[in-house]
N, C-alpha and C positions, 0 to 999 in steps of 0.2 A: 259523178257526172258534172256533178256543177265547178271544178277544175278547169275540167275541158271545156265549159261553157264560156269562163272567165276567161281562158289561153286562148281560147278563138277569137272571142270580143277582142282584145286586146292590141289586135293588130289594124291599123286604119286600112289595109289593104282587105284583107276578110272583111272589114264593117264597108268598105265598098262593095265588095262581094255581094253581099248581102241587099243590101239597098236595091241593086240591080235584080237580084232573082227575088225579091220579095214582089215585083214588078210584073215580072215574067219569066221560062224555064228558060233556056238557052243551053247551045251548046258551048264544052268548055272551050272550044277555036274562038266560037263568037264571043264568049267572054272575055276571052285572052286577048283576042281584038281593041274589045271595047273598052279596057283597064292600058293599055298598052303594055302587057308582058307576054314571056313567052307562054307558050301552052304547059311547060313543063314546071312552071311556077305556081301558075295558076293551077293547076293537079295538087303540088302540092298542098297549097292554102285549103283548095276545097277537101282533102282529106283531112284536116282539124276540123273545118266546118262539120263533116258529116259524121265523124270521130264525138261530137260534142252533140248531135242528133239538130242540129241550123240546117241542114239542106237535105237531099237524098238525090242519090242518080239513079238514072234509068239508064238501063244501057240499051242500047237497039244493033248486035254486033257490035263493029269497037268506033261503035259512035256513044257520048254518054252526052247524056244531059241533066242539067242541074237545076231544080227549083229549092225554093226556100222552103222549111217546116216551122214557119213564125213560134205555129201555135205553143213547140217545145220551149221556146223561149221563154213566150208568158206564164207555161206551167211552171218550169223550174223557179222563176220570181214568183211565184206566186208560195213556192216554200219559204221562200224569206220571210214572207207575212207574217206578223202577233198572231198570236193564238190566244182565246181565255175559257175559259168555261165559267158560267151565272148559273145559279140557282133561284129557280122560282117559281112562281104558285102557278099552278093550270090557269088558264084564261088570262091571263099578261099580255102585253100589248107588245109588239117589237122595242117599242119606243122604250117602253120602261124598260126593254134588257137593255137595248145599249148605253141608259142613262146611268147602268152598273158598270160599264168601260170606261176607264180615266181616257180621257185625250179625246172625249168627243164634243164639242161644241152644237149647242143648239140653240137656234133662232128661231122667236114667237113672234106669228105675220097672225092679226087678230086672235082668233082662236084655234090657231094650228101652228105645230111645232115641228121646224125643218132643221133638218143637220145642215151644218154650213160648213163644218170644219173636222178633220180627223187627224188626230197628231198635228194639230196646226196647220193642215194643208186645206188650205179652201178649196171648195168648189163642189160640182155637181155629183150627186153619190146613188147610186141607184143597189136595192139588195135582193137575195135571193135566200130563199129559206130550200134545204138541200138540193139546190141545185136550180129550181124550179124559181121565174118573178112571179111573184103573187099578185093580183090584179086588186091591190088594196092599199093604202097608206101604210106607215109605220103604229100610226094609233090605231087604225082600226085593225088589223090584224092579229086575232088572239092565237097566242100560242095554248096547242092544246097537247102535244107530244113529245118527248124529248128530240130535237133538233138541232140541224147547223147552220148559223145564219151567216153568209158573205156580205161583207159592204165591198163596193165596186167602185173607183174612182170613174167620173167618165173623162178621157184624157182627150182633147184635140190633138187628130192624126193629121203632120201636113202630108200631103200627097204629092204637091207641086211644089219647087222650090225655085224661085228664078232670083239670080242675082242679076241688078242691073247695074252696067255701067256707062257713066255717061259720059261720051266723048266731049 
């Protein structure tokens, strides 16, 4: 699958595709429209898309329409992810597993200790113990079971894009 995720990405006309049904469902006429190609292009593209599980159609008779499935995206990168497994004592703090993961950076604000950085990448990190956010810090949270903890980037999504030009 992730083949087909890479051959769909790949084409600036699909990553317009995309942007536009991530938006809203449409039909493929009003897509076709709104990309300026024919309808019979645009069919084709959206069958990579949907071939690589980026969209799905609904059909309604032989009207289809196309919305996006972000979410397959994020899941398929999210196999790309490190993986590690730690070992360690009952009653461990989050803090102390991740301080067993090379590449993590931490920053001490008086007497609290915040990840600032992962693999070198700065910024806002929020985590989940299987699945679940835990309503607790990194330190205060004891591990008491074997579990799976996700660190989470948080990424600014822009939503608006305006280019301007000034006469």
């Amino acid at each position: 699958m992730a083949n087909d995720v890479f051959k769909a990405l790949s084409s600036t006309t699909r990553l317009r595709m995309l942007r536009i049904l991530a938006k809203r469902e449409m039909h493929i006429a009003g897509l076709a429209r709104e990309l300026s190609l024919s309808v019979p292009v645009v069919a084709k593209h959206a069958k990579l898309l949907e071939k690589a599980g980026l969209i799905q159609r609904r059909k309604f008779g032989k009207t289809h329409v196309l919305g996006s499935k972000v979410k397959n995206m994020y899941s398929m990168l999210d196999e790309l992810a490190d993986s590690y497994e730690v070992k360690l004592q009952k009653g461990t703090s989050i803090l102390e597993a991740l301080k067993k993961v090379s590449g993590v950076e931490l920053k001490t604000v008086g007497d609290k200790e915040f990840v600032m950085a992962i693999d070198g990448e700065e910024g806002l990190y929020l985590y989940e113990v299987d699945g679940n956010l835990p309503n607790s810090t990194t330190e205060e949270f004891k591990l008491e079971k074997d579990c799976t903890i996700e660190w989470k980037k948080l990424i600014p999504v822009t939503r608006k894009k305006i280019s301007v030009k000034i006469k």
